[in-house]
N, C-alpha and C positions, 0 to 999 in steps of 0.2 A: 783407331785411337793408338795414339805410339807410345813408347816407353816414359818420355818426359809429363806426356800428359795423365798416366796413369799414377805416376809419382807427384805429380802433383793432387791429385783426387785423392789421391790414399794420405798425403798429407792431411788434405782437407778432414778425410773421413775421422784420423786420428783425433785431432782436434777440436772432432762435434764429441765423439764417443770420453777424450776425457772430462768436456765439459760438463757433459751430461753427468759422467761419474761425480764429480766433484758436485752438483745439484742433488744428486740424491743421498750423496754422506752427509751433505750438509741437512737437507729435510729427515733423515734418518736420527741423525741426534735430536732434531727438535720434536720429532715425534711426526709418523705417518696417519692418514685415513683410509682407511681399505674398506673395498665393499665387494659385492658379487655379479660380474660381468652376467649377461643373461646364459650362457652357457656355464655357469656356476663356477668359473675360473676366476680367483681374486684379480683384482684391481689396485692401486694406491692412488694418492695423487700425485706419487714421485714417479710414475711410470707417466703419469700426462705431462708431469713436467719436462723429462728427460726428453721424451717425444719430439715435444714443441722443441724444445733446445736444440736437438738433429736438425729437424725438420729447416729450422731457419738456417742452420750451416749448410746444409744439403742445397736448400734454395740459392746459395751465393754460389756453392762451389761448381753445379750445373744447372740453371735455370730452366727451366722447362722440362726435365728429369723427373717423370713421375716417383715417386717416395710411397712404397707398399709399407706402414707403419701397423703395430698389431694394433695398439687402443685405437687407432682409425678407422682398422675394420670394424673393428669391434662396433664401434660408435654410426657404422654403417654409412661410412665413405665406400664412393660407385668408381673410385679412380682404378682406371685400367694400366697393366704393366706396360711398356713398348716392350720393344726388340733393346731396348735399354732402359735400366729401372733400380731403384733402390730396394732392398728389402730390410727393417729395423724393428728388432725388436731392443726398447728402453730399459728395460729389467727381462733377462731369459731369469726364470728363479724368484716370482716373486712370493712364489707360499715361503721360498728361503729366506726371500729377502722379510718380509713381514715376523716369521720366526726369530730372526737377528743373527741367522747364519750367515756365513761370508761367501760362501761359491754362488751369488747370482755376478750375473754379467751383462753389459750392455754389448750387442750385437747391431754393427752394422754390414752390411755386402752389396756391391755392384754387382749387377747382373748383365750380362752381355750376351744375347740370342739364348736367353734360358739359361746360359751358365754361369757359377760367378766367379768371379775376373777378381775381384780385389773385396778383401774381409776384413773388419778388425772388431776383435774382443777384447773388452775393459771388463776386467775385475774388482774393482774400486776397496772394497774392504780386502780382498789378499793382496790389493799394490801391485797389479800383473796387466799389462797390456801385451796383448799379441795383433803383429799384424802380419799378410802376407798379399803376394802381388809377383808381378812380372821378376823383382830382382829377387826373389825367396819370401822366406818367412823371417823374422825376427819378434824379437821379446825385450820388452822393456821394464823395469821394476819401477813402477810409476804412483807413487802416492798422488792421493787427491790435489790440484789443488799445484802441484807441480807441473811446468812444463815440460814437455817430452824432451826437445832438445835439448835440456840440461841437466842428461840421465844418460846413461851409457846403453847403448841398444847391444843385441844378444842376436846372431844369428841362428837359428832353430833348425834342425834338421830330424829326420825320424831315423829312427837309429837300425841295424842290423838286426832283426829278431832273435833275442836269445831262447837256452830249450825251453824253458820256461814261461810263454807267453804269458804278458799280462793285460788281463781287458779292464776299460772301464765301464762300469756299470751305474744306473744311475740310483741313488740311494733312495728316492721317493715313490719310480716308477720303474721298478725294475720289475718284470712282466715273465710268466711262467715260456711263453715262448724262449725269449734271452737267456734265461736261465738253462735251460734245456739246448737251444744252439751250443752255448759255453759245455754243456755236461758233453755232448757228442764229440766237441774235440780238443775233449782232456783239460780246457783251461778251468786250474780251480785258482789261480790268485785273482784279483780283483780289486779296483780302488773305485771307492764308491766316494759319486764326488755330482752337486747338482750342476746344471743348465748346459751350455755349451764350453765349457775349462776341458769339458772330455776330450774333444777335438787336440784342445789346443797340451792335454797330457800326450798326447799319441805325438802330435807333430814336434811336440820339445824331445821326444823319446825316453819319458818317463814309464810308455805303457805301449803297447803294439795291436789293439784294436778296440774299437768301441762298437757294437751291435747294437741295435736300435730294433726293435721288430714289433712296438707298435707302434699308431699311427703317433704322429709329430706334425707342427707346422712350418711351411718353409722357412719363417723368420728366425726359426729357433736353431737351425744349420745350415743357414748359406753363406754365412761371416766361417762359420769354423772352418766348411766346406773347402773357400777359396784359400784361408790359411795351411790346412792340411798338404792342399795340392802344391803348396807353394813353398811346401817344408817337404815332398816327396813321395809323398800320401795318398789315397784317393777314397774314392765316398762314391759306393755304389751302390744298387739293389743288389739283394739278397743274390740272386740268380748272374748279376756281374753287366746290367747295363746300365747305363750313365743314368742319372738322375736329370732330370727338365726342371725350374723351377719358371713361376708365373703363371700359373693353373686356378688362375681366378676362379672359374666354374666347378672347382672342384675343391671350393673354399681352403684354397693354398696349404693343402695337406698332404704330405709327405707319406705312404704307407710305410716304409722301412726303409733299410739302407744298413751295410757294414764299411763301416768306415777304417781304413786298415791303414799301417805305418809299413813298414820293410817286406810282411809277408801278404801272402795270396793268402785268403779264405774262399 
């Protein structure tokens, strides 16, 4: 897959992830329906909408691209990853998003041989698109409902670590392990922030790590993942080796991961 054509997929992906955003501002004002997935993690019906709405951009932009979507697992789709694969999550955040907070995100990532190759996260209520790919990462302040091209993009880079590390942590699942990693080396500031925006604090160099040390699904950080990497960053296991994603059999679960900007952990 060469440069142009990866620029154009990452177009593509951009374009499913705002439309989507823009569907669920819109269903958000008119009011949602939430219910309890059988694993007792909420649902909406703007997470099935969002879905569908990728789903069909993704359909145009590579046909025959399998699309790992969560409400699809969920709903007990048998689709298997290739050696190339989408991974989408419509709402990461949706106890936030149901709440009326603004940090959930639409997450979508190409995956290429387990790794992912090209990310992009929509914030819809903070107005934040992040994408990253082969030419970097960039940032766009992207209201619902606007088109990206006629918004001035932001190239994003992870910054120098100052003495003062700052992690982010996540404000709903923040886990006595994390807490404890952080206590061992010395980091006490912290920006407590839901879904995957954490990624994308570290890669704008707002923040210089995020630790994750309980389990996660891949959909939930394989968009931030390829962004990170694409802003200078990298997203490992605790112990320092690459993450795999596509682990069907192992219902696409992520055990941990530290996701770091300029410094080594």
């Amino acid at each position: 897959m060469n440069r142009a054509e990866r620029t154009r997929i990452l177009n593509g992906m951009i374009e499913a992830a705002a439309e989507a955003g823009t569907k669920i501002r819109e269903m958000a004002a008119t009011g949602v329906v939430a219910r309890s997935k059988p694993d007792a993690s909420p649902v909406t019906d703007a997470d099935e909408a969002a879905e569908a709405i990728i789903e069909r951009h993704l359909d145009l932009l590579l046909p025959g691209v399998p699309m790992i979507g969560e409400e699809a697992v969920a709903g007990g789709s048998k689709t298997k990853p290739g050696s190339t694969f989408f991974l989408v999550d419509p709402i990461d955040g949706t106890r936030d998003f149901i709440a009326k907070r603004e940090g959930y995100t639409v997450n979508i990532a190409l995956l290429l041989e387990g790794t992912p190759a090209l990310g992009v996260i929509y914030a819809p209520a903070l107005g934040e698109l992040y994408a990253g790919g082969a030419d970097g990462a960039f940032r766009w302040p992207l209201v619902p409902g606007i088109k990206v091209e006629n918004v001035p993009e932001e190239r994003i880079r992870v910054r120098t670590p100052p003495k003062n590390v700052v992690a982010c942590v996540s404000h709903s699942h923040l886990d006595t392990e994390t807490t404890g990693w952080l206590k061992k080396r010395g980091i006490s500031e912290t920006v407590k922030i839901g879904s995957s925006i954490k990624f994308c604090r570290v890669a704008e160099g707002k923040a210089d790590v995020y630790p994750r040390l309980a389990p996660v699904s891949e959909w939930d950080i394989a968009a931030g993942h390829a962004i990170l990497m694409a802003a200078g960053g990298s997203v490992k296991t605790p112990d320092g080796s690459p993450l795999h994603y596509g682990k069907r059999k192992e219902d696409y679960e992520v055990k941990n991961f530290i996701a770091s900007g300029g410094a080594q952990f």
